[in-house]
N, CA, C and O atoms as a printed pandas DataFrame, in Angstrom:
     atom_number atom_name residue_name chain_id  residue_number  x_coord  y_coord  z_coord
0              1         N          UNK        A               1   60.950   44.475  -73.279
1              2        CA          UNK        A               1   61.014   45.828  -73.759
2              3         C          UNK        A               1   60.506   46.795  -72.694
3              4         O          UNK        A               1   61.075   47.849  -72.411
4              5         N          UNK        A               2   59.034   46.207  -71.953
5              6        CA          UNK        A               2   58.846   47.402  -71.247
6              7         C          UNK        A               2   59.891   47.559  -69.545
7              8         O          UNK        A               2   60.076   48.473  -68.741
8              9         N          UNK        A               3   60.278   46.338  -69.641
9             10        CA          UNK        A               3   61.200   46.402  -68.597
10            11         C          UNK        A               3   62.471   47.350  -68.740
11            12         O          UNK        A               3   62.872   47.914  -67.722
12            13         N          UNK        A               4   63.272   47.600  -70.226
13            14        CA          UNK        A               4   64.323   48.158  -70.236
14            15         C          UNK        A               4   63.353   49.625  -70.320
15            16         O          UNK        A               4   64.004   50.594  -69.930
16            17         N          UNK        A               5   62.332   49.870  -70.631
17            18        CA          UNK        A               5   62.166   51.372  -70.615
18            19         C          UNK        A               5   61.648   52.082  -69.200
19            20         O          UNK        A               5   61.752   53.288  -68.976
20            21         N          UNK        A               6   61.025   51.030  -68.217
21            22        CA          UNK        A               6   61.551   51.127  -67.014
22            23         C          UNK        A               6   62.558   51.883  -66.478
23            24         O          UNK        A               6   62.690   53.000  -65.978
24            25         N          UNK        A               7   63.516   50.510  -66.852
25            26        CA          UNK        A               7   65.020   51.235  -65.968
26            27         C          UNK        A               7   65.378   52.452  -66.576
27            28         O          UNK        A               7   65.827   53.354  -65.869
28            29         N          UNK        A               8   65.157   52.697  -68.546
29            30        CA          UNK        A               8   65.408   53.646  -68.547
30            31         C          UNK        A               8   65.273   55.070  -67.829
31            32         O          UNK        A               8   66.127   55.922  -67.579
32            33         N          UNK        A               9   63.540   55.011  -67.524
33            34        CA          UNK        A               9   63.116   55.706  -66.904
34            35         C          UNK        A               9   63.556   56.151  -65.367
35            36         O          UNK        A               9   63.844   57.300  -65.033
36            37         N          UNK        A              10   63.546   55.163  -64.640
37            38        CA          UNK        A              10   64.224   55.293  -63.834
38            39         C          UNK        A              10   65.917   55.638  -63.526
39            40         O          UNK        A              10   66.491   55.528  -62.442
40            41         N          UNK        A              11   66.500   56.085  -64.841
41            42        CA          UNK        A              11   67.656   56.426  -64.793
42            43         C          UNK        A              11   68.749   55.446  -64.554
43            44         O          UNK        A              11   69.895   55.822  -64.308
44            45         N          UNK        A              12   68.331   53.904  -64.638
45            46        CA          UNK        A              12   69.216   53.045  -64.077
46            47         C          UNK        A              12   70.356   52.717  -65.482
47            48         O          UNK        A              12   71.522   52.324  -65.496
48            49         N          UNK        A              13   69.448   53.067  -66.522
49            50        CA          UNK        A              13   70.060   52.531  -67.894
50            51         C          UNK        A              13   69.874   53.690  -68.547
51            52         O          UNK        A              13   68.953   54.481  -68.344
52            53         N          UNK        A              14   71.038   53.831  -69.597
53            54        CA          UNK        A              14   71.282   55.019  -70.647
54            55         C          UNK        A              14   69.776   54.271  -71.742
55            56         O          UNK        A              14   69.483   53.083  -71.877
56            57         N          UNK        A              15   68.947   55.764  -72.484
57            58        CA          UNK        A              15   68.523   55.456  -73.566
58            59         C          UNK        A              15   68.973   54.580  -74.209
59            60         O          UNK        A              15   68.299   53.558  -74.345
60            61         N          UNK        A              16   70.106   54.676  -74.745
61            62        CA          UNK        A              16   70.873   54.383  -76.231
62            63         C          UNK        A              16   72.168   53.432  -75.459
63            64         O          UNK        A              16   73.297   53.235  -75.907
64            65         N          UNK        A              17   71.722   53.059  -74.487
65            66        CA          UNK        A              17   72.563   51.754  -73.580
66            67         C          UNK        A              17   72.095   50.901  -74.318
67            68         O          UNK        A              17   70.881   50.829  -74.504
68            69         N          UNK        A              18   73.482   49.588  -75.230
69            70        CA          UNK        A              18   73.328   48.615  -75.425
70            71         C          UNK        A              18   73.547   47.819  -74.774
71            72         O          UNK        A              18   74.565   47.570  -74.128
72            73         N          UNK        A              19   71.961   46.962  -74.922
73            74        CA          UNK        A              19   72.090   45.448  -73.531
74            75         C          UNK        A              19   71.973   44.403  -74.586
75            76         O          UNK        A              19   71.336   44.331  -75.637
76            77         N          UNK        A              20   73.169   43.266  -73.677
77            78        CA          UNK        A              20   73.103   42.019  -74.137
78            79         C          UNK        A              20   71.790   41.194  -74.597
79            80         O          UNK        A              20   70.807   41.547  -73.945
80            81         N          UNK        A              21   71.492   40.090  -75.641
81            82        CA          UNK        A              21   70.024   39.446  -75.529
82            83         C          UNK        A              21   70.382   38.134  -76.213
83            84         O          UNK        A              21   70.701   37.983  -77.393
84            85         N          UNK        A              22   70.306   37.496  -75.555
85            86        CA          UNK        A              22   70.518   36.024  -76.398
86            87         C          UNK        A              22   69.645   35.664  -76.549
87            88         O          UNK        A              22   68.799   36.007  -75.722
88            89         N          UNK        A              23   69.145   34.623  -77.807
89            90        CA          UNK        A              23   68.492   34.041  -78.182
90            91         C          UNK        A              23   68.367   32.106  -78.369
91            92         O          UNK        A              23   68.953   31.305  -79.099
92            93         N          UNK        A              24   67.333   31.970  -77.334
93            94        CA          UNK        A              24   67.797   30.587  -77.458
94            95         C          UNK        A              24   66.684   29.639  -78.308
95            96         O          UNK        A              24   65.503   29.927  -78.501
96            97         N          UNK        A              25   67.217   28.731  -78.646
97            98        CA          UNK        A              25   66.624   27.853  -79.611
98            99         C          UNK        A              25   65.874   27.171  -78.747
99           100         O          UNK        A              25   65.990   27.382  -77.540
100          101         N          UNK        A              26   64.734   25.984  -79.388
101          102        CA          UNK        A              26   63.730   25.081  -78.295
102          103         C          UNK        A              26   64.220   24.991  -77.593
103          104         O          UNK        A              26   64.120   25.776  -76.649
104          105         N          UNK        A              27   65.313   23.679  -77.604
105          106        CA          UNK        A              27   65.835   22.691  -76.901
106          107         C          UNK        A              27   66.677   23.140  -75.937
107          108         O          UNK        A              27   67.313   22.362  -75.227
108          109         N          UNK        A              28   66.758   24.632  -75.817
109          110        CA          UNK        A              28   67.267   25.155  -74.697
110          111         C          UNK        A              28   66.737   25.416  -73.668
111          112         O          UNK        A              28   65.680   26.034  -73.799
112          113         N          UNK        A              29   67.211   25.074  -72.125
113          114        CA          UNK        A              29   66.396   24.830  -71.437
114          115         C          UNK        A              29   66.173   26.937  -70.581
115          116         O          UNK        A              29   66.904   27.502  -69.768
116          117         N          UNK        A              30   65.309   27.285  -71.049
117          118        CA          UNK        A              30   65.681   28.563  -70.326
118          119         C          UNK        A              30   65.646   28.578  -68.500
119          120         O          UNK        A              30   66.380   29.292  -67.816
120          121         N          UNK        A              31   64.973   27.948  -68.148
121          122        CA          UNK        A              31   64.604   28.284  -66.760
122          123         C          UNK        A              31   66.206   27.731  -65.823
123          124         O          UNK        A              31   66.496   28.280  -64.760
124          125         N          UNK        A              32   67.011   26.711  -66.373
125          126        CA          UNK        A              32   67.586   26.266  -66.524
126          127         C          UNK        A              32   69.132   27.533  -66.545
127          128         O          UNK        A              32   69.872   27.940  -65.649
128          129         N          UNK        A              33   69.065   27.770  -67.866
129          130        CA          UNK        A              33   70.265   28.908  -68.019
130          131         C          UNK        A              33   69.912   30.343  -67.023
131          132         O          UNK        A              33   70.780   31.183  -66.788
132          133         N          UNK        A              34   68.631   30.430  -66.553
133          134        CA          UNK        A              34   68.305   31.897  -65.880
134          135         C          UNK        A              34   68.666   31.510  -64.628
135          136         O          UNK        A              34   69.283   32.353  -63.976
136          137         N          UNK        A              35   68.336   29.941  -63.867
137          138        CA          UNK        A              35   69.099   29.909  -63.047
138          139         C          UNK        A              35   70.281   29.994  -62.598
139          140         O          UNK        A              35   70.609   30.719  -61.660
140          141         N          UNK        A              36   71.170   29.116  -63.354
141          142        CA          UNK        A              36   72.950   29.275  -63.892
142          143         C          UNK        A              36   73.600   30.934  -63.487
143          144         O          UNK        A              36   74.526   31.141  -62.703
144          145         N          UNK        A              37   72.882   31.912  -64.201
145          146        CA          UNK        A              37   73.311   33.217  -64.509
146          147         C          UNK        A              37   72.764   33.876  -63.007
147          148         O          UNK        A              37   73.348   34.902  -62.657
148          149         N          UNK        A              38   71.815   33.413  -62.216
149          150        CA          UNK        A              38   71.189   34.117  -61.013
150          151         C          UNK        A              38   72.304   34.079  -60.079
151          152         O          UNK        A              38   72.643   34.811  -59.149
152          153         N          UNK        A              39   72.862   32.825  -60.684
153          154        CA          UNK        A              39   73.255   31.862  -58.951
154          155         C          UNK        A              39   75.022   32.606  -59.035
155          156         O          UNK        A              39   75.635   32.810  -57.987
156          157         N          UNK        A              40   75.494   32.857  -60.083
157          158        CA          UNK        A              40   76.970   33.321  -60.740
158          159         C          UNK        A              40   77.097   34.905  -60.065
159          160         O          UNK        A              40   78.052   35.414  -59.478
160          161         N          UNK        A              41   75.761   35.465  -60.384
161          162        CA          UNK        A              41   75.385   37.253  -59.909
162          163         C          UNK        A              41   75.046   36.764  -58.456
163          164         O          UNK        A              41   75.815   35.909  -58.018
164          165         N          UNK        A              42   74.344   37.038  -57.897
165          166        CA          UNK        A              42   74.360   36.838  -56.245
166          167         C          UNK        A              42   73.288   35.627  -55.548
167          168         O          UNK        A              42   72.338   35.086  -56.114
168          169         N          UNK        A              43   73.696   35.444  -54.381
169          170        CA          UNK        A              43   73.244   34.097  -54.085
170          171         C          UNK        A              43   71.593   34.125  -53.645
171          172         O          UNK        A              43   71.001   34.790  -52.796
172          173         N          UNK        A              44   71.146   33.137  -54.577
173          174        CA          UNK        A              44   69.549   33.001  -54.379
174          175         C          UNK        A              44   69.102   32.959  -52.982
175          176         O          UNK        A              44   69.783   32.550  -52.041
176          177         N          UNK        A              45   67.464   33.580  -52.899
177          178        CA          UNK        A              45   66.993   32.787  -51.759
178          179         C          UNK        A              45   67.006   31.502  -51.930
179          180         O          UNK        A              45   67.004   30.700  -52.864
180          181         N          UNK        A              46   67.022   31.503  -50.661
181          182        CA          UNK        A              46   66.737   29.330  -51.058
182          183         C          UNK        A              46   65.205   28.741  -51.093
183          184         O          UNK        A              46   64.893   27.551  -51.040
184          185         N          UNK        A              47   64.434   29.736  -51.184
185          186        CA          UNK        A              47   63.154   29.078  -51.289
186          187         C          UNK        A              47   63.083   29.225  -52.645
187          188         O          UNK        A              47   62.410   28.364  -53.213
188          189         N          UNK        A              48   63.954   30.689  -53.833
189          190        CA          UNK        A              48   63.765   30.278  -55.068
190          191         C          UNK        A              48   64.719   29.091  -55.801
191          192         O          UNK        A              48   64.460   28.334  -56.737
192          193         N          UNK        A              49   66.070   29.271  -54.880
193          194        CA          UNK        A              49   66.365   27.904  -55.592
194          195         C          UNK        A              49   65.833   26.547  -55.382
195          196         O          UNK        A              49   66.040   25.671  -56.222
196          197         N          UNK        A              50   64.955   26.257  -53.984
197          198        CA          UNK        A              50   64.524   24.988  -54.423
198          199         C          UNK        A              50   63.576   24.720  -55.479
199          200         O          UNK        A              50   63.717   23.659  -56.087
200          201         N          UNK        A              51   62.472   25.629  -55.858
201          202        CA          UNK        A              51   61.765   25.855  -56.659
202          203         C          UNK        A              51   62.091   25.315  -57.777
203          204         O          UNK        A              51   61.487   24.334  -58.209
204          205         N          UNK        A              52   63.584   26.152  -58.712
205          206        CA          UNK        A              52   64.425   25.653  -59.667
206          207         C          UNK        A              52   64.717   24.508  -59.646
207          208         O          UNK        A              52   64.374   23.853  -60.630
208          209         N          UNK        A              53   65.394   23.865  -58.634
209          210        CA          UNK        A              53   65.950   23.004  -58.428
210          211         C          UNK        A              53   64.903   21.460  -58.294
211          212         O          UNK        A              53   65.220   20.291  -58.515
212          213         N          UNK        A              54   63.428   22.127  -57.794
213          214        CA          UNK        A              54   62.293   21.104  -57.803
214          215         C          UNK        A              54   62.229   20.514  -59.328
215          216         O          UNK        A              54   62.260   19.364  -59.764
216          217         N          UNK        A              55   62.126   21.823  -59.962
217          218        CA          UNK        A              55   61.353   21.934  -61.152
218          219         C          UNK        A              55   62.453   21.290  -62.371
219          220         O          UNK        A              55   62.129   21.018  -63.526
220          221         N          UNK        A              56   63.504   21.173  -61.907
221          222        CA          UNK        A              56   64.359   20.326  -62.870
222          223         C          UNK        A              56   64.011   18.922  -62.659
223          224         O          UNK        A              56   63.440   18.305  -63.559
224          225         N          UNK        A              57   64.346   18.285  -61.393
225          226        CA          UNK        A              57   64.115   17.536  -60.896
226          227         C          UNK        A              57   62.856   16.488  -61.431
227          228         O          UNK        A              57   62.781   15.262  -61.515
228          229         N          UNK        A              58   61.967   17.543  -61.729
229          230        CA          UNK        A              58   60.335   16.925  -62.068
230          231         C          UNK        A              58   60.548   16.997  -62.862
231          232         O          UNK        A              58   59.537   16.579  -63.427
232          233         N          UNK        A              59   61.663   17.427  -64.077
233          234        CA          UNK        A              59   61.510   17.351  -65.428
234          235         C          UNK        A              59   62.376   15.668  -65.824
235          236         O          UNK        A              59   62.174   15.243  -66.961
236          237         N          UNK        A              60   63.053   15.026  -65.119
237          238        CA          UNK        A              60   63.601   13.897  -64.872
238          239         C          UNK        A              60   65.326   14.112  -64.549
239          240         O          UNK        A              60   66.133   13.183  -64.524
240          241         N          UNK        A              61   65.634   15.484  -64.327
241          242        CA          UNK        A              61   67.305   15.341  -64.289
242          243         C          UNK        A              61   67.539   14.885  -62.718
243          244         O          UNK        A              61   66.864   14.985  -61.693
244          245         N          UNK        A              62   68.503   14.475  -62.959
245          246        CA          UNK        A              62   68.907   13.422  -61.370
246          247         C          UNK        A              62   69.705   14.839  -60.255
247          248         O          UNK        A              62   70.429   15.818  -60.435
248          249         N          UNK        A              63   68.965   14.106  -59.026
249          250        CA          UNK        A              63   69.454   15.158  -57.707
250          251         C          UNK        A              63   70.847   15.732  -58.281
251          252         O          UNK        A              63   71.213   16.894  -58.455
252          253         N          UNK        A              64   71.675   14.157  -58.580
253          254        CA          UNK        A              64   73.197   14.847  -58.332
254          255         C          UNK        A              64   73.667   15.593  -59.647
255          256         O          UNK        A              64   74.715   16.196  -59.876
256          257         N          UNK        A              65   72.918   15.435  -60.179
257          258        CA          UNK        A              65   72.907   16.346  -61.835
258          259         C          UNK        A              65   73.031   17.724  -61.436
259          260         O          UNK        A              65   73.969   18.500  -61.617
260          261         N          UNK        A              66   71.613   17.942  -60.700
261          262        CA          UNK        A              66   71.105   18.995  -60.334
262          263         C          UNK        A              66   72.327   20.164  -59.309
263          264         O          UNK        A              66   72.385   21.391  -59.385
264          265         N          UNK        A              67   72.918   19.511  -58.685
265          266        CA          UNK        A              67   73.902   19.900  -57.913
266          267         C          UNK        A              67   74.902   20.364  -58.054
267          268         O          UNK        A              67   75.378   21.445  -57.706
268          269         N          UNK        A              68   75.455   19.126  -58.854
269          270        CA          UNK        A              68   76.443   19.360  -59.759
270          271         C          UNK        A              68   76.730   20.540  -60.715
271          272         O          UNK        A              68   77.684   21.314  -60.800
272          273         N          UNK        A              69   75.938   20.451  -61.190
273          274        CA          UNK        A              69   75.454   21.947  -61.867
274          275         C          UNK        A              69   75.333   23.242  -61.426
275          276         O          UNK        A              69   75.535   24.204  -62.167
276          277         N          UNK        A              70   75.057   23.323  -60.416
277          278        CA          UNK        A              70   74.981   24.544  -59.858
278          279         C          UNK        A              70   75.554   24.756  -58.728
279          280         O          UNK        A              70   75.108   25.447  -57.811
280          281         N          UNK        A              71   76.665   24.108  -58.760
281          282        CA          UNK        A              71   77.785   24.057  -57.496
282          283         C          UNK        A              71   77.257   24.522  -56.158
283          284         O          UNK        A              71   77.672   25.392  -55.392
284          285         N          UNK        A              72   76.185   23.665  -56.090
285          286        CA          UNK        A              72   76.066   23.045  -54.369
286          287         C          UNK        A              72   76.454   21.723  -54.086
287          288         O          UNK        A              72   77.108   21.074  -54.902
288          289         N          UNK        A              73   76.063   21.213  -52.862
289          290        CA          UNK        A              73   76.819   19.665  -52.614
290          291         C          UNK        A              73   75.289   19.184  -52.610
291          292         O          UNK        A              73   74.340   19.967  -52.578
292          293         N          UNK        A              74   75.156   17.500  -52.654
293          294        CA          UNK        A              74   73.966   16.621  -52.742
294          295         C          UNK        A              74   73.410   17.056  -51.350
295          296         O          UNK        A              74   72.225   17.367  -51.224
296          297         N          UNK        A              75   74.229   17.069  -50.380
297          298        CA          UNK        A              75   73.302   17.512  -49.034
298          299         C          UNK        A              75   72.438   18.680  -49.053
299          300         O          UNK        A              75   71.284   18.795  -48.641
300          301         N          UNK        A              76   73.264   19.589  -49.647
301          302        CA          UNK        A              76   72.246   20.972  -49.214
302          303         C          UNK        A              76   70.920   20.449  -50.456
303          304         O          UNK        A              76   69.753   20.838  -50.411
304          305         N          UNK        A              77   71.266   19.881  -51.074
305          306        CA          UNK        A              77   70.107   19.813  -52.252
306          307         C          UNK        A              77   68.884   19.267  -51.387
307          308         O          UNK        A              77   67.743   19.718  -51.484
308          309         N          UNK        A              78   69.223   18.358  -50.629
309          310        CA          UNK        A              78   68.515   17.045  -50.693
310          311         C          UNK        A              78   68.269   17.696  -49.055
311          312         O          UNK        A              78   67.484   16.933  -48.493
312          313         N          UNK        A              79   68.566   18.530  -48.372
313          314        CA          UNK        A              79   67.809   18.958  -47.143
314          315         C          UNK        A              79   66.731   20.323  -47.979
315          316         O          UNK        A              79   65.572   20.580  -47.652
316          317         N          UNK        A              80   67.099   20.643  -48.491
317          318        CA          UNK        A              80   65.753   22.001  -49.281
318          319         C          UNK        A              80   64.800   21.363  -49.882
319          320         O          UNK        A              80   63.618   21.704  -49.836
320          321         N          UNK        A              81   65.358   20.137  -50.650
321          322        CA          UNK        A              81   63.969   19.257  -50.755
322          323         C          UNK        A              81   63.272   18.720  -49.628
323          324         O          UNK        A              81   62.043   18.753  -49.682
324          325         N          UNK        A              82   63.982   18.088  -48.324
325          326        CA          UNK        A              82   63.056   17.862  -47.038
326          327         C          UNK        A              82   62.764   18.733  -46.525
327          328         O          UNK        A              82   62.144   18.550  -45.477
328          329         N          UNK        A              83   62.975   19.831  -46.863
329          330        CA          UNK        A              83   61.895   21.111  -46.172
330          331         C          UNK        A              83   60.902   21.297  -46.676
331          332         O          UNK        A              83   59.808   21.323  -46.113
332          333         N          UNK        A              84   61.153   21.478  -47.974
333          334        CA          UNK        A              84   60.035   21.674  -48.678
334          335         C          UNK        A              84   58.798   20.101  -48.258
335          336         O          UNK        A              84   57.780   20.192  -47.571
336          337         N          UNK        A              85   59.235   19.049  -48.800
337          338        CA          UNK        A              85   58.380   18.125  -48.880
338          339         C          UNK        A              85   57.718   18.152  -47.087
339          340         O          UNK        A              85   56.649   17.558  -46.948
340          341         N          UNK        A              86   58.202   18.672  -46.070
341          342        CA          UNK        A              86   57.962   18.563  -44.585
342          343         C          UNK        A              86   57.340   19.723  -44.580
343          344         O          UNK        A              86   56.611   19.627  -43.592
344          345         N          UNK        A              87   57.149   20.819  -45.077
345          346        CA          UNK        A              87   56.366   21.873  -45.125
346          347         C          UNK        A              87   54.848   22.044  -46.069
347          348         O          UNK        A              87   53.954   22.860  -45.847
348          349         N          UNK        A              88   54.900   20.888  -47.291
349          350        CA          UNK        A              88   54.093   20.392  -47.926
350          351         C          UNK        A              88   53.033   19.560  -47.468
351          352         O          UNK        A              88   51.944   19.365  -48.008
352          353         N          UNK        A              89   53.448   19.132  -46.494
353          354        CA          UNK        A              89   52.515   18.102  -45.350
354          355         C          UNK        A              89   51.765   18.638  -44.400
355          356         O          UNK        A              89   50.724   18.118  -43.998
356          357         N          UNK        A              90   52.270   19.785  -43.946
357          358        CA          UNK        A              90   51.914   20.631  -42.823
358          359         C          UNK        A              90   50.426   21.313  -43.361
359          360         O          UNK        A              90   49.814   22.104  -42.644
C-alpha cells in the first residue's frame, strides 16, 4: 500500500489507477513466481538471479529444474553458482 501511494505521489500512477494483485495460496511458491515475472520484464542482475536461483536450489529443486524454468541453459546456471561458491571462499 505504501508503495502504490508512493508512485502515486510521485506521479508515476493515477490515484484511482487500477493495479493488478494476485493472491497466492501457501503452497505457492512466491519468491519463485516474483522471479518468473522479473526475468519476463527485463533481464536480472546476475548477482540477483543467482541468489534466486541459490535459494531454490537449497530448497531441494534440481539445477536443471532450476534452468529450465527460467530459460537459461545448465551452463550459465552452474558457472553463477562457481562464482559465487569461488567468491565465498575468498
Amino acid at each position: 500500500m505504501l508503495a502504490l501511494k508512493s508512485l502515486a505521489e510521485d506521479g508515476k500512477v493515477a490515484l484511482n489507477e487500477l493495479i493488478p494483485c494476485h493472491i497466492l495460496d501457501d503452497a505457492t511458491d512466491a519468491a519463485e513466481i516474483s522471479l518468473a515475472e522479473n526475468v519476463q520484464r527485463e533481464p536480472m542482475h546476475p548477482a540477483d538471479e543467482l541468489e534466486a536461483f541459490r535459494d531454490l536450489i537449497d530448497d531441494g529443486m534440481p539445477e536443471a529444474d532450476v534452468a529450465a524454468r527460467f530459460g537459461v541453459t545448465e551452463a550459465v546456471l552452474k558457472q553463477r553458482l562457481k562464482q559465487w561458491r569461488a567468491s565465498a571462499r575468498s
